[in-house]
MARMIMAR-881490 format. One line per field, with one value per residue (C-alpha): residue number from 1; residue in one letter; x, y, z. Coordinates in nm, 3 decimals. Layout:
REM MARMIMAR-881490
nr = [NUM / ...]
rest = [A / ...]
px = [X / ...]
py = [Y / ...]
pz = [Z / ...]
REM end
This chain:
REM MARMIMAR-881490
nr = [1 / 2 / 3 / 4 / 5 / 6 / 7 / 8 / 9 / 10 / 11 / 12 / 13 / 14 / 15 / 16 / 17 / 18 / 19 / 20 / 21 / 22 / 23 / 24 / 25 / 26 / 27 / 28 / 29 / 30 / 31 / 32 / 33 / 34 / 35 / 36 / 37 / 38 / 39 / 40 / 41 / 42 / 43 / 44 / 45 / 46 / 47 / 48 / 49 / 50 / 51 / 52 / 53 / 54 / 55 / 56 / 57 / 58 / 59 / 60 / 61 / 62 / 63 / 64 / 65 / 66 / 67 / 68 / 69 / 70 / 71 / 72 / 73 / 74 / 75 / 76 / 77 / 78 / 79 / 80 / 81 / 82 / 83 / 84 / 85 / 86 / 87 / 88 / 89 / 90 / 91 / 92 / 93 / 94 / 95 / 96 / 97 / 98 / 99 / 100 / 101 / 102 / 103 / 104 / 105 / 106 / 107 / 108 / 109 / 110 / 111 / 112 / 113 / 114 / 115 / 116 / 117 / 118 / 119 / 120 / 121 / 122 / 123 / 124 / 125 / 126 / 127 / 128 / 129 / 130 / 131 / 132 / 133 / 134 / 135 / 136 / 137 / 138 / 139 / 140 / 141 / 142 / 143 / 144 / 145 / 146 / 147 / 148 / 149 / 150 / 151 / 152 / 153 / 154 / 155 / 156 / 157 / 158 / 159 / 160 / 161 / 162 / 163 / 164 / 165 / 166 / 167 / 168 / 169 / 170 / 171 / 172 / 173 / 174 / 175 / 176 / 177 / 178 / 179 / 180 / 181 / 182 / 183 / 184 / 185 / 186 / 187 / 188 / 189 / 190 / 191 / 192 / 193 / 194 / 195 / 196 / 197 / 198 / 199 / 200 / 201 / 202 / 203 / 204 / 205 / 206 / 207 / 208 / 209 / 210 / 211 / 212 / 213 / 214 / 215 / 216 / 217 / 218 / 219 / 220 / 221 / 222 / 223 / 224 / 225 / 226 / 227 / 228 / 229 / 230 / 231 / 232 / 233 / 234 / 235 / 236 / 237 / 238 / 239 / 240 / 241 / 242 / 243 / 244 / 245 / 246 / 247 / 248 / 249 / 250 / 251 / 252 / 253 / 254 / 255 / 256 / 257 / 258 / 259 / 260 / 261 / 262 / 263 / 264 / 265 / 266 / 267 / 268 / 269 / 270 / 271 / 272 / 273 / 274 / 275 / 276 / 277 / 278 / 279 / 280 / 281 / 282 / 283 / 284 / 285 / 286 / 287 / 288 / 289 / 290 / 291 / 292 / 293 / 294 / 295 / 296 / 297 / 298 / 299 / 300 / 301 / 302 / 303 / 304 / 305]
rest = [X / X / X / X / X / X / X / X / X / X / X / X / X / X / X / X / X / X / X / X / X / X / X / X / X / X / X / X / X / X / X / X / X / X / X / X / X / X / X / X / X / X / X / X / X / X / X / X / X / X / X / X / X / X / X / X / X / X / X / X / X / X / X / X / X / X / X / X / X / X / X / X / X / X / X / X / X / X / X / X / X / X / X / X / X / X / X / X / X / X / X / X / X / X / X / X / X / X / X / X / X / X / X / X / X / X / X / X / X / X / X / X / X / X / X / X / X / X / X / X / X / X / X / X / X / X / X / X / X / X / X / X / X / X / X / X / X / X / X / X / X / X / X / X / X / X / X / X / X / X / X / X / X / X / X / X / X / X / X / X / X / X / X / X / X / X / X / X / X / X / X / X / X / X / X / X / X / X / X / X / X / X / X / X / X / X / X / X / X / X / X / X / X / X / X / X / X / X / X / X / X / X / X / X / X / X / X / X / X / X / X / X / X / X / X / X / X / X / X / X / X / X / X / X / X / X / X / X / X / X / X / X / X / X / X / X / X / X / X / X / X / X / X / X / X / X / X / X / X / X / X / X / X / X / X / X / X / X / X / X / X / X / X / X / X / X / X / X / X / X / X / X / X / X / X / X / X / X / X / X / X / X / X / X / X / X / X / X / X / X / X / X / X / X / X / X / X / X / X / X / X / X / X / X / X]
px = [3.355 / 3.490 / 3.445 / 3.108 / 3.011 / 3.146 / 2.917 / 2.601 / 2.656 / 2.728 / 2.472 / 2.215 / 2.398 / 2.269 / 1.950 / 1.918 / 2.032 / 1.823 / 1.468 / 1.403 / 1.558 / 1.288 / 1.044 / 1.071 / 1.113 / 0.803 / 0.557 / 0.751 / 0.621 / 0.292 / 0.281 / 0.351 / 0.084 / -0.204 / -0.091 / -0.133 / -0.479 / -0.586 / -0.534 / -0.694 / -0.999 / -1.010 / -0.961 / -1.261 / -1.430 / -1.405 / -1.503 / -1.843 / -1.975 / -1.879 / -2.059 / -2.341 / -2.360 / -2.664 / -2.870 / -2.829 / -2.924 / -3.202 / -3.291 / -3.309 / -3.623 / -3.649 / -3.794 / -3.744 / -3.808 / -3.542 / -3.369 / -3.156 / -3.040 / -2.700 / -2.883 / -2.892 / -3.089 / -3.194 / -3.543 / -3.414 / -3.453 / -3.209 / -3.361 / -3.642 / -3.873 / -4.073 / -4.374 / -4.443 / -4.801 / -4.816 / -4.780 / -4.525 / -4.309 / -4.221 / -4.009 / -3.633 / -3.467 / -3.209 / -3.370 / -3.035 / -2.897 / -2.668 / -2.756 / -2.779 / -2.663 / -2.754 / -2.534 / -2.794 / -2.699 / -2.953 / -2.927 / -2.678 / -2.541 / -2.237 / -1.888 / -1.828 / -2.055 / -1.771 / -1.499 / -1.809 / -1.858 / -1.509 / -1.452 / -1.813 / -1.641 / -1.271 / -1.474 / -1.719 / -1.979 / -2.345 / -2.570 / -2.822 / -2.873 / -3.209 / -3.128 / -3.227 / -3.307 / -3.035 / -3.049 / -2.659 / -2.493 / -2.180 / -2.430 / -2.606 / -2.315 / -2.346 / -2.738 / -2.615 / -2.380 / -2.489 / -2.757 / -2.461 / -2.241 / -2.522 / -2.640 / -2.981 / -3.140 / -3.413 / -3.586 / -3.508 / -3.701 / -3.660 / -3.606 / -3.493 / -3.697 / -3.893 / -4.098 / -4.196 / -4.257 / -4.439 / -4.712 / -4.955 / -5.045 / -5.018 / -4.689 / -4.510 / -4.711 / -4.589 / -4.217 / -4.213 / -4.320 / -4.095 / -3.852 / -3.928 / -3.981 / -3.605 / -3.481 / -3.665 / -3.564 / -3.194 / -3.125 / -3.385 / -3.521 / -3.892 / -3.780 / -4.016 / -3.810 / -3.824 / -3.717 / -3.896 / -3.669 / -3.628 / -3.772 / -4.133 / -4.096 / -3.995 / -4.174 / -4.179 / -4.463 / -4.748 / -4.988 / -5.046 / -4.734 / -4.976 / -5.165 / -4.832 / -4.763 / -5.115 / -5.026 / -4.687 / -4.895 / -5.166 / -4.886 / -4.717 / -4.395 / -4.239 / -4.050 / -3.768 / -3.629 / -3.369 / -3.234 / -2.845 / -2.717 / -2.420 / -2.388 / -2.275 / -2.627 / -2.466 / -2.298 / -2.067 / -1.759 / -1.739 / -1.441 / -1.441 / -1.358 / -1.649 / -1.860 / -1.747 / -1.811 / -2.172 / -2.234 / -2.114 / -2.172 / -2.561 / -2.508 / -2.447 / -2.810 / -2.997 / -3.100 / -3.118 / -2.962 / -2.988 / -2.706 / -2.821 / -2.519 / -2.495 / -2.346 / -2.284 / -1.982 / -1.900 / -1.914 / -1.563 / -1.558 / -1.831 / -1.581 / -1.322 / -1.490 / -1.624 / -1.330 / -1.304 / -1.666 / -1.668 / -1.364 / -1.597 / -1.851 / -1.727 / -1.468 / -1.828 / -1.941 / -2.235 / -2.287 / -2.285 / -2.353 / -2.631 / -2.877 / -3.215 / -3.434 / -3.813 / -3.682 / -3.542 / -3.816 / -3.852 / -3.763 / -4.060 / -4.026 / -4.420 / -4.668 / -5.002 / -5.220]
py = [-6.893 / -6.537 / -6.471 / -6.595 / -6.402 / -6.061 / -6.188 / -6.159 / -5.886 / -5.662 / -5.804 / -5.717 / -5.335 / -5.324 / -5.454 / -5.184 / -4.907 / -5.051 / -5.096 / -4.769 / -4.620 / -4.810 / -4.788 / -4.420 / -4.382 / -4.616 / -4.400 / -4.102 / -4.266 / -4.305 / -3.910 / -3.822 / -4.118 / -3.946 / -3.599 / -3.633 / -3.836 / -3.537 / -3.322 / -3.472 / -3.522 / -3.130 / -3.070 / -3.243 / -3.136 / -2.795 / -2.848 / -3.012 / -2.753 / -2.518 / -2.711 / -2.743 / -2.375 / -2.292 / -2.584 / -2.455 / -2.130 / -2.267 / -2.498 / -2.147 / -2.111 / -1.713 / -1.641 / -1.276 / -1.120 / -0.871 / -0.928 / -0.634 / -0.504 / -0.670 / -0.993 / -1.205 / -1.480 / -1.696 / -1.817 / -2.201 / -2.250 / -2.403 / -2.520 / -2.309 / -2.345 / -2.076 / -2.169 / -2.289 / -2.307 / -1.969 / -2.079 / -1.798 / -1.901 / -2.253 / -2.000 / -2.062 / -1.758 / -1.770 / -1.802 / -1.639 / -1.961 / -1.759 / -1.858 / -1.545 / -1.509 / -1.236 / -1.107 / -1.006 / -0.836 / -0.788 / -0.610 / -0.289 / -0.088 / -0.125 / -0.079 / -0.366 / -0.198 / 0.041 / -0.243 / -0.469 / -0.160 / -0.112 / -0.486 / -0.469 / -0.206 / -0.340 / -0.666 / -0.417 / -0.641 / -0.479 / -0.646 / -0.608 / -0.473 / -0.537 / -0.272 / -0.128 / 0.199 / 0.378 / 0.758 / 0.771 / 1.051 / 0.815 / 0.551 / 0.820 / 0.821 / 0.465 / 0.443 / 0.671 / 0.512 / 0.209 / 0.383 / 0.610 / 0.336 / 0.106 / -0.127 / -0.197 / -0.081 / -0.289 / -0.297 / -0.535 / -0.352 / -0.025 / -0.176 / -0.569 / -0.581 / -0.925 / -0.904 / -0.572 / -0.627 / -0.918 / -0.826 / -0.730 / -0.639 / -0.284 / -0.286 / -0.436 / -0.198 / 0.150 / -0.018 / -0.082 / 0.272 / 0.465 / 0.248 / 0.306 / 0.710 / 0.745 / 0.526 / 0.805 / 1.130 / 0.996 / 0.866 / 1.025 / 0.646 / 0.508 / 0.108 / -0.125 / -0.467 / -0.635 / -0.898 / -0.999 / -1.075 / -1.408 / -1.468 / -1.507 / -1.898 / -1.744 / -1.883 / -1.590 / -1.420 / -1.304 / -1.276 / -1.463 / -1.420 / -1.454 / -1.149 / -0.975 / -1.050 / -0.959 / -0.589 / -0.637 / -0.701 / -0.421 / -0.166 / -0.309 / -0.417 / -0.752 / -0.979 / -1.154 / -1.495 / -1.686 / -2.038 / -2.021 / -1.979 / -1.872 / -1.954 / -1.649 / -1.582 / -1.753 / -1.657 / -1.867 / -1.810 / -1.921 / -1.927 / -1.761 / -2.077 / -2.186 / -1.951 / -1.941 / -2.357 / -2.323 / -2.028 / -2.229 / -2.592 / -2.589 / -2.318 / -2.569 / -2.674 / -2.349 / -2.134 / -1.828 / -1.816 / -1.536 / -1.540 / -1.449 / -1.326 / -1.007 / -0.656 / -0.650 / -0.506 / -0.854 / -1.037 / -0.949 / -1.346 / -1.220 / -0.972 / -1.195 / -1.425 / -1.159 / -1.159 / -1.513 / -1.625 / -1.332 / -1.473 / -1.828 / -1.769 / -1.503 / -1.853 / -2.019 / -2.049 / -1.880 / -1.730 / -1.399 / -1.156 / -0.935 / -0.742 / -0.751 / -0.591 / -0.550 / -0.839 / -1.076 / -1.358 / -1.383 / -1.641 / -1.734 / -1.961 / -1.957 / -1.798 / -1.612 / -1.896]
pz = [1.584 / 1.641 / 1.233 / 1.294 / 1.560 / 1.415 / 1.113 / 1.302 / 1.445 / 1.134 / 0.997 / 1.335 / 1.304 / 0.864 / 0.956 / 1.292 / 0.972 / 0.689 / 0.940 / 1.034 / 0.686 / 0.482 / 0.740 / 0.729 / 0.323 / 0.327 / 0.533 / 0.371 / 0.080 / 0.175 / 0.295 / -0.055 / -0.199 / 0.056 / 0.014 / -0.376 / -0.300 / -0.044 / -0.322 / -0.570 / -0.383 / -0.244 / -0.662 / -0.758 / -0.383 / -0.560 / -0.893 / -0.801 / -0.568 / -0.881 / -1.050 / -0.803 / -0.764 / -0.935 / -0.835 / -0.518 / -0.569 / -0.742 / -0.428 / -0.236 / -0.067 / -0.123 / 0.214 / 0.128 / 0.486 / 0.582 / 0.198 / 0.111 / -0.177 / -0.163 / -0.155 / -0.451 / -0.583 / -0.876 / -0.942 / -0.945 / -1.335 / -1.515 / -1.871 / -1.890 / -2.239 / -2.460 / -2.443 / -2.818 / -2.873 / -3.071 / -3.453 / -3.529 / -3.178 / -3.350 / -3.584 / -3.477 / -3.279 / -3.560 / -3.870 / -4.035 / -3.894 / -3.640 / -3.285 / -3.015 / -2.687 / -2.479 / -2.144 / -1.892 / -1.583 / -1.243 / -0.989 / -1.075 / -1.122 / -0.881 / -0.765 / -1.103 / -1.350 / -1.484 / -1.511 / -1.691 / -1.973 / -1.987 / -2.067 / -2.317 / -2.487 / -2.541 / -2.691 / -2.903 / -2.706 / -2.576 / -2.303 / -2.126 / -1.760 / -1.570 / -1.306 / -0.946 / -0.802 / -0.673 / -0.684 / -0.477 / -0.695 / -0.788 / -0.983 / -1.190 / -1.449 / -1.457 / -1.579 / -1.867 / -1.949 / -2.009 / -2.211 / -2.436 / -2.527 / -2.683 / -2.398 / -2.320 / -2.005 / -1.846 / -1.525 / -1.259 / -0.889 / -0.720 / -0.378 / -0.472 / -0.117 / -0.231 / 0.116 / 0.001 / -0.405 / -0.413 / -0.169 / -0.368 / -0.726 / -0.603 / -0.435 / -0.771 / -0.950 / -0.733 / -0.686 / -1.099 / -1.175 / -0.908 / -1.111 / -1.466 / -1.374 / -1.192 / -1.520 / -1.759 / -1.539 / -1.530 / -1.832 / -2.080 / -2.168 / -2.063 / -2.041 / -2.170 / -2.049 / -1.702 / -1.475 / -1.206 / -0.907 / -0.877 / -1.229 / -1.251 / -1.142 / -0.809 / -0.494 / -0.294 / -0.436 / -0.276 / -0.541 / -0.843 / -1.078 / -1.361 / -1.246 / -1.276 / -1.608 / -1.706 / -1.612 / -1.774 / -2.087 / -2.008 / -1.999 / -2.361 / -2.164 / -2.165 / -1.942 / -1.998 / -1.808 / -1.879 / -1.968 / -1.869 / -1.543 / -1.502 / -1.103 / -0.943 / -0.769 / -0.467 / -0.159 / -0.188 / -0.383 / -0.726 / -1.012 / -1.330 / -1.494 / -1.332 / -1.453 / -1.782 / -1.784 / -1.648 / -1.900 / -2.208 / -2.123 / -2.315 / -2.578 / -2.875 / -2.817 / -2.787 / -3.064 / -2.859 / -2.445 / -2.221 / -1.977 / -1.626 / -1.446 / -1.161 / -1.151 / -0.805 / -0.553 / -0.431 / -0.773 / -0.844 / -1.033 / -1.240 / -1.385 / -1.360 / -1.576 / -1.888 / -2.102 / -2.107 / -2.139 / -2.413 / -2.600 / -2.553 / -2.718 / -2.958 / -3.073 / -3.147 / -3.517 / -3.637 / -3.301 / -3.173 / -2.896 / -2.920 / -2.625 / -2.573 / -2.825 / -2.968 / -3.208 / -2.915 / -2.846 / -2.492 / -2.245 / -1.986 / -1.707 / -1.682 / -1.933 / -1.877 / -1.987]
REM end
């Protein structure tokens, strides 16, 4: 009876051991099952609003009062089409069969725009940069130099002030030419090639975008859109890996894709992002690199018909 009883309880004292053991390797278990989930889910979290990035910068409404300089948008365009009714536009971009992409930078230059040339040059790549007024001594060197080692130099706005641009006919017309005059008395070059702010799809404008692309025509200078994004027009913080993705994802089906990316101070990703995206598409077959010239057929978001 004794043997019995000693029995039991030996086997009440494993059971008091082995309960709470396995209870706690069970929900020490489950920690590690949830933790792993958590971070799975935070992982793909991530990955979709990098993904999402330019949608919502195209979703932006552009309100455009108070906008500063340091403000940064996208016109909300992701596949944008050449408008193909002109006989001689149905010609490929590449009739050599070799598809071009072309780098365009808004909105410098900046506290970036001398690690962006530096990286341009170590790749023996040009761009293009649709730039702003900024008559501060320290950027002066940076207009010519983007002109000296081979880049292209377009206009983007004087001000980037959309409240202030797109008021009337005459305001884009003064803020253009103040533009395309500091351009020509800093850098010895009268620029022909523009971006409107916000692309001309934006919804900001005041007057007809139409009538502004008339005058673009009067004056024999052309604008150029685009039809990549690359996703670092928003706020909100964005990988290089990212950027290189949203850059490359549609190349293999366009002929010709203008890049819009942004030479700004707080788009250290941007640069982040150039050596690899370079590497990218330089890895592509019959593709190559080239900036924007009189030959480059233009990408329009909206034409002047």
């Amino acid at each position: 009876m004794d043997s019995e009883r000693d029995a039991h309880f030996q086997l009440m004292k494993r059971l008091l051991v082995i309960i709470p053991l396995s209870t706690i390797l069970i929900l020490l278990i489950l920690c590690v099952i949830l933790g792993v989930s958590l971070y799975d889910a935070k992982r793909e979290l991530r990955a979709l609003r990098e993904q999402a990035t330019p949608v919502m910068a195209e979703r932006r409404t552009l309100e455009g009062e108070g906008r500063s300089e340091e403000l940064y948008t996208a016109s909300g365009v992701n596949e944008s089409r050449r408008d193909l009714s002109d006989a001689d536009a149905r010609i490929s971009a590449s009739e050599d069969g070799v598809k071009k992409v072309y780098l365009t930078f808004d909105d410098g230059p900046s506290g970036n725009t001398g690690e962006i040339l530096d990286i341009l040059a170590e790749y023996d790549v040009k761009a293009t940069f649709f730039v702003v007024g900024k008559e501060d001594e320290r950027y002066r060197p940076l207009y010519k130099r983007i002109v000296e080692e081979g880049h292209t130099l377009a206009m983007h706005s004087y001000s980037h002030k959309y409240n202030e641009i797109y008021q009337s006919k005459e305001s884009y017309v003064e803020d253009l030419t103040k533009l395309q005059e500091f351009l020509y008395n800093t850098t010895g070059v009268w620029c022909r090639y523009c971006r409107f702010p916000g692309g001309s799809s934006n919804t900001v404008s005041r007057v007809d975008m139409h009538e502004l692309i008339a005058y673009l025509e009067e004056q024999d200078m052309s604008y150029f859109d685009w039809n990549v994004v690359s996703g670092d027009a928003s706020s909100a913080y964005i990988s290089p890996e990212a950027i290189v993705r949203n850059s490359t994802a549609k190349l293999d089906e366009l002929d010709e894709a203008i890049i819009l990316m942004h030479d700004a101070s707080d788009k250290d990703s941007t640069v982040e992002a150039l050596p690899g995206l370079i590497e990218r598409i330089q890895a592509m077959e019959d593709t190559k690199i080239v900036p924007i010239t009189d030959d480059t057929e233009p990408i329009h978001h909206i034409s002047n018909e």
